[in-house]
N, C-alpha and C positions, 0 to 999 in steps of 0.2 A: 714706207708704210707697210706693216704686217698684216697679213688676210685678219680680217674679224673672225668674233667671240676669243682672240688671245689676248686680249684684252679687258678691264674691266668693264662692260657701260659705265657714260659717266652720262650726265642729261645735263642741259643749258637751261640757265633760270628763261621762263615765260616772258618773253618783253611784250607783254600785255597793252602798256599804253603806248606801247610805239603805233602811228597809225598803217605804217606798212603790215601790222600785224594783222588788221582787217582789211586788206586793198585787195580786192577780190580779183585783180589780175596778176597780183603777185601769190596770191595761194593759189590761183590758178597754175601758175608756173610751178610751184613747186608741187603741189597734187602730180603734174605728167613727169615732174623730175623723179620724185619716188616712184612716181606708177611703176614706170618704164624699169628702175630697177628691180624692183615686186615681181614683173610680168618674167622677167629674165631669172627671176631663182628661185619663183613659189617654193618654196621650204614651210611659210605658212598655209598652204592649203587646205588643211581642216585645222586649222585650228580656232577659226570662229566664220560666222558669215561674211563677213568685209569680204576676204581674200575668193571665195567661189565667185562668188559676186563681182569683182574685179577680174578675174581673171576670164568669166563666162564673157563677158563685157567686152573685153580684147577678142579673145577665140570667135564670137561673133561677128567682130566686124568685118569691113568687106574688106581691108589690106590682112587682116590679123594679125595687126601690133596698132599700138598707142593713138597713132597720128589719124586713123579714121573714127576713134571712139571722140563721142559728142561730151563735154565740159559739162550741159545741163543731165549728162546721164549719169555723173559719179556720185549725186546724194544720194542712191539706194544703197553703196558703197558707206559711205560716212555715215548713213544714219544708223547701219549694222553694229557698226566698231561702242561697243562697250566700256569702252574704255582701260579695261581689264591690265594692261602694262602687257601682258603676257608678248607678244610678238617682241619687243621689247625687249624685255629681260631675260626670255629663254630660249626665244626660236632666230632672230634678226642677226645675221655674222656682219650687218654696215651700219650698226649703230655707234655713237659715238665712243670711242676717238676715230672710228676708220675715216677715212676720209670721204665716204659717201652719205655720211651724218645721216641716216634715217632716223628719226624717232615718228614710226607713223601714228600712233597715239595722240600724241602731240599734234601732229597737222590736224588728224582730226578734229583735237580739241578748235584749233585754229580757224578751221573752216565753220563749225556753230557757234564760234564768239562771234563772225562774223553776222553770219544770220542771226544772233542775240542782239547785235547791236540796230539790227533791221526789224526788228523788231517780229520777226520770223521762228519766235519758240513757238513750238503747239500748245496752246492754251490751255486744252483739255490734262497735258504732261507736267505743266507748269503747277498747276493746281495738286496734281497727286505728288507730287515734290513739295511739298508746305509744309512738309512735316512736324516742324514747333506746331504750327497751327491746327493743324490737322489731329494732330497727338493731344493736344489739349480740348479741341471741342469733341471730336470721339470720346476720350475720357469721360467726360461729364454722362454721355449716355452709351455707356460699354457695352450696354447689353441689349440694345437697339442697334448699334454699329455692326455690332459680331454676329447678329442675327442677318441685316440685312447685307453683309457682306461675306455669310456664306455659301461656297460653290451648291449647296443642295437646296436654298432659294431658289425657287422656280419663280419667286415674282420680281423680286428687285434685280436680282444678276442679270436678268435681259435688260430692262431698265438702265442698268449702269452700265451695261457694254452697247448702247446705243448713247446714252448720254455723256460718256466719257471715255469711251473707247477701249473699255480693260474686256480683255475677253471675261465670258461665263462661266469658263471651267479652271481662270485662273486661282491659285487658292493667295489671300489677301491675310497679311499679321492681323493679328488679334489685338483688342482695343485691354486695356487695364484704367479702372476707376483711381485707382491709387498706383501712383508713377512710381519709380526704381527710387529717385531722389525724395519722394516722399517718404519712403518706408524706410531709408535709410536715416531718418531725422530721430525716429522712434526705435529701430530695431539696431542697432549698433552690436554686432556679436562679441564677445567676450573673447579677449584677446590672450593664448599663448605664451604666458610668461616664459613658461621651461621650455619652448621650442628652441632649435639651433638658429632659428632667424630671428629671433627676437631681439627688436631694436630698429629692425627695419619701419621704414614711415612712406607710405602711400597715398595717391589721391586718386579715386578712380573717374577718370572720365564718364558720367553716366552713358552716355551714345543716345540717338534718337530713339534707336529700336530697343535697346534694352531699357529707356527709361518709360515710353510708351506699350510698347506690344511685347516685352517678356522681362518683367522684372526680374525674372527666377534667374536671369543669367548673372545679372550682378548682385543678386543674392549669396547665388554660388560662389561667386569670385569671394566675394567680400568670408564668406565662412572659411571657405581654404583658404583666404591670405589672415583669418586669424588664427585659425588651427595652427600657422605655422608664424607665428608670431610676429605677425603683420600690422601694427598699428593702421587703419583704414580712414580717411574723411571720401566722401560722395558728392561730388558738384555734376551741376549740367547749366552752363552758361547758355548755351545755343547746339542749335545741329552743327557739324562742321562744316556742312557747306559741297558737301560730295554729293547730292541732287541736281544741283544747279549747274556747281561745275560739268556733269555730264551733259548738261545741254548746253554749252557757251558760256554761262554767267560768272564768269571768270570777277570781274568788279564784286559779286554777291557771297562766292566764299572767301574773297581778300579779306571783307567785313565779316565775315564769320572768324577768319583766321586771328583777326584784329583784338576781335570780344572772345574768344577763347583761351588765346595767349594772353590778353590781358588778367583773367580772369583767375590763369593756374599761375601768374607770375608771383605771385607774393609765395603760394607754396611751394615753388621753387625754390625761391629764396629760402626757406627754413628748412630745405633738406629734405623735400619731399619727393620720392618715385610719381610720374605718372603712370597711370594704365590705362587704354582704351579697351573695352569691351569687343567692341569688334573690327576685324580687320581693314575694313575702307578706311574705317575713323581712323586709326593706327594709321593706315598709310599714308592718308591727309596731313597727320600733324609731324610726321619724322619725312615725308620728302614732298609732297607736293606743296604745302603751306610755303615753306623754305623757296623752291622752284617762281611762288607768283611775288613772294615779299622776300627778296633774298637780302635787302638791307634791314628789317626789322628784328630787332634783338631783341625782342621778346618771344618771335615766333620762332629765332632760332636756340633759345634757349628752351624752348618747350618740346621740340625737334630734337636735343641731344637728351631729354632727361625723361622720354616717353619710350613706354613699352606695350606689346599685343601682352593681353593674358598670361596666354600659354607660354611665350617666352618668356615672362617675367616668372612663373613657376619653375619653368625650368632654370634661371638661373638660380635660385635660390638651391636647388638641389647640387648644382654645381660644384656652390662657392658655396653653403652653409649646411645643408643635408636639409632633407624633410623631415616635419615632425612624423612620429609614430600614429598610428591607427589606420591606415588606408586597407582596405580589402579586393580582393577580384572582383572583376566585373564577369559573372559567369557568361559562360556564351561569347565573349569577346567584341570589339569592334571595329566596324571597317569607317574609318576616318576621310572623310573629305577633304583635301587641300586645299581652302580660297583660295582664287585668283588673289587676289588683294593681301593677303599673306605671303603666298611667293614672292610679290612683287616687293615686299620688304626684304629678301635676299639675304632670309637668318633662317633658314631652311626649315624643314616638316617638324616646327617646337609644339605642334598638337601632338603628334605622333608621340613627337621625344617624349612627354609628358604623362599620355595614356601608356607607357611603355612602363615608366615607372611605378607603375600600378600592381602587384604580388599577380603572378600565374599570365601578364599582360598578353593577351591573342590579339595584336593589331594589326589590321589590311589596309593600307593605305591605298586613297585613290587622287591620284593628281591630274585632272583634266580638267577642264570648262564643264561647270555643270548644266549652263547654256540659261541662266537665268538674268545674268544681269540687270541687277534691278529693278526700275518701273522699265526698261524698254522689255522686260520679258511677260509682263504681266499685259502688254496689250493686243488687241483682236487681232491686229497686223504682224506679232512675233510671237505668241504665244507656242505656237505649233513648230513654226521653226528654233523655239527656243528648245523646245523637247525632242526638236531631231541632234541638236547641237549635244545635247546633256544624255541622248541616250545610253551611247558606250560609258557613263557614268551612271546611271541606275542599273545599269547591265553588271558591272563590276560588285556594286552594293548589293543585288539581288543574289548572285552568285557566290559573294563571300561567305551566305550562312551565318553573317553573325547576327547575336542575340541586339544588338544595339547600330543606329545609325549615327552619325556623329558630320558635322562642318562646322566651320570656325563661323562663314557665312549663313545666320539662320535662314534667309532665304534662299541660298542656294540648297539648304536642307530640305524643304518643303519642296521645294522645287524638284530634287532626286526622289521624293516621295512619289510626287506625280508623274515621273516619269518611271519608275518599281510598277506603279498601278495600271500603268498601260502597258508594259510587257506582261503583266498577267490574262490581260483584259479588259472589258470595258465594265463588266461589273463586278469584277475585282473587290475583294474589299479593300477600305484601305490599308498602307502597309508600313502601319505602324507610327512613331513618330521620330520625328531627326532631332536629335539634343546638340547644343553645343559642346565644345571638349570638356570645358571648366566646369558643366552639370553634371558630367558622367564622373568628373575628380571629384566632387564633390559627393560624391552619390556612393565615390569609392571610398571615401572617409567618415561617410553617414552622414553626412553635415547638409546645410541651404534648404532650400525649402522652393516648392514647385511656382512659386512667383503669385497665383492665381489669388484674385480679388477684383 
């Protein structure tokens, strides 16, 4: 056997209903099996909370290794991990095939199915994961939502970070009256005959967030894949189930996966591209859906015939050219890398993308923005999410450009509030973070800013 990373990662499908998979003395055993190699080659050391935390853990105890750290001490460890793939797929030399098989992600997941099945989610976390639900009754009253769910609410933000535990000064998407899929029913852009990709056929996964809290992203999309001769339809079956999955409920996006793949299978069938709007979803439906239902042929046809955005523009420039009209983005931009983009392992296609842009000035930043989801928006991560993402607002602040850019909208926001605190505290704010596909779109005059 070859030292690791000469190797490709390859990951083991979830054996989810096996009940060894929740035996909490056999993830016991395996939590100290990987600990112990973690503790011997910190290579992940900053690269998120889990690993300071585990390793302060060890360094503390009274032998200083493994065998005197306490079993009820490692959920501050678990509860850290993001889920992000990143240790994984960029920093890990013993992941599969080596023969020390770590996938610590994975354990993690392993260890909250367990307390999912114990009925051990936080309620409070549970509830801000609803998102169909949450996206639909917000909608109804937008501008009651957006009001009382912004950070300069001096009455309801304390209110909510006592009632449901999100800090005060985290900033929270914005609610939309009329969804992504709604305006797609009615606004269908005119499609590109004489472009070089004409012919091509689409379906774009709405996403929760761009179908709820920023239509203008698959707005955008939707104009630049007709500018360039992109036949487009717009579904949103369901969320895909990467809320849940972050806290255990592994069983909850299987059924997500189920009603999603069901759902684009008939447009498979007639030849149609997927697209996910944003990166988690993207990574959900080409490797993790696959990974929990690795016999379902539907999910694994949905898995080969899906693409992020930004990669789907870029192949088109590849294989067929882009159509004419795009302009500079003056002032340039420094681009964000999502986690959850790397983790698909088709390299910087935001960059590639804004690169193709006439006069293109692009700063690429590839680190943890330190947001992670709903675990960054609460009272207990908040602040350690902004120490995590600092060398990331650092590098954004410093690049001078005219434009902020992540695949992840909220890790964009997120790099927002961390810009405004290296200014100071009253700072104004610093500007806004677009996704890649609004700023192509913005470079071709095309999409429209979502708002309604």
């Amino acid at each position: 056997m070859r030292e690791g990373s000469l190797d490709a990662p390859t990951r083991h499908a979830i054996d989810w209903n096996d009940p060894d998979f929740t035996d909490p003395e056999k993830i016991d055993a395996e939590l100290r099996r990987v600990f112990d190699i973690c503790h011997g080659c910190r290579r992940c050391f900053n690269l998120c909370e889990s690993f300071p935390r585990l390793f302060d853990l060890i360094d503390e105890s009274e032998s200083g290794e493994l065998d005197t750290v306490s079993s009820a001490d490692f959920k501050p460890v678990v509860d850290a991990c993001t889920l992000c793939d990143m240790c994984f797929m960029t920093k890990c030399p013993y992941v599969p095939p080596h023969e020390f098989d770590l996938d610590f992600p994975h354990l993690m997941l392993r260890y909250r199915a367990a307390e999912a099945r114990e009925g051990k989610v936080d309620f409070r976390v549970g509830q801000l994961t609803e998102t169909d639900r949450n996206g639909r009754l917000a909608g109804r009253v937008a501008g009651l939502a957006n009001w009382a769910s912004d950070t300069g609410n001096k009455l309801t933000r304390p209110l909510m970070e006592r009632a449901v535990g999100v800090h005060r000064a985290a900033a929270l998407p914005k609610f939309h009256g009329k969804t992504f899929a709604m305006r797609a029913r009615t606004e269908a852009p005119e499609v590109n005959r004489g472009a070089p990709a004409f012919g091509r056929k689409a379906v774009l996964y709405a996403t929760c967030f761009a179908n709820y809290n920023n239509p203008g992203i698959g707005l955008a999309a939707r104009a630049v894949l007709a500018r360039n001769g992109v036949e487009t339809e717009v579904i949103y079956p369901a969320c895909c189930g990467m809320p849940q999955l972050e806290h255990g409920e592994i069983a909850r996006a299987a059924d997500a996966a189920k009603r999603v793949a069901g759902a684009f299978a008939a447009w498979i069938d007639k030849g149609y591209d997927v697209i996910a709007l944003v990166p988690s979803c993207t990574l959900m439906l080409k490797f993790e859906w696959p990974l929990i239902l690795p016999e379902d042929a539907q999910v694994k046809a949905l898995s080969q015939a899906s693409y992020d955005i930004s990669e789907y523009v870029v192949d088109i420039a590849k294989k067929e050219g882009l159509a004419e009209g795009l302009g500079p983005l003056p002032g340039g931009v420094a681009v964000h890398i999502a986690c959850h983009a790397r983790a698909q392992n088709m390299g910087h296609k935001a960059a590639e993308m804004l690169r193709l842009v006439p006069e293109a000035d692009v700063a690429v930043i590839e680190r943890c923005s330190g947001h992670g989801g709903s675990w960054g928006i609460m009272k207990e991560n908040f602040e350690v999410g902004l120490k995590v993402g600092r060398p990331v607002a650092r590098q954004a602040a410093e690049s001078g450009k005219a434009f902020i850019a992540s695949e992840c909208p909220l890790a964009g926001v997120h790099i927002l509030q961390g810009m405004e605190r290296l200014k100071g505290g009253d700072a104004p704010p610093a500007g806004t973070a677009s996704h890649p596909i609004e700023l192509f779109a913005r470079a071709y005059g095309v999409g429209d800013s979502g708002a309604d």
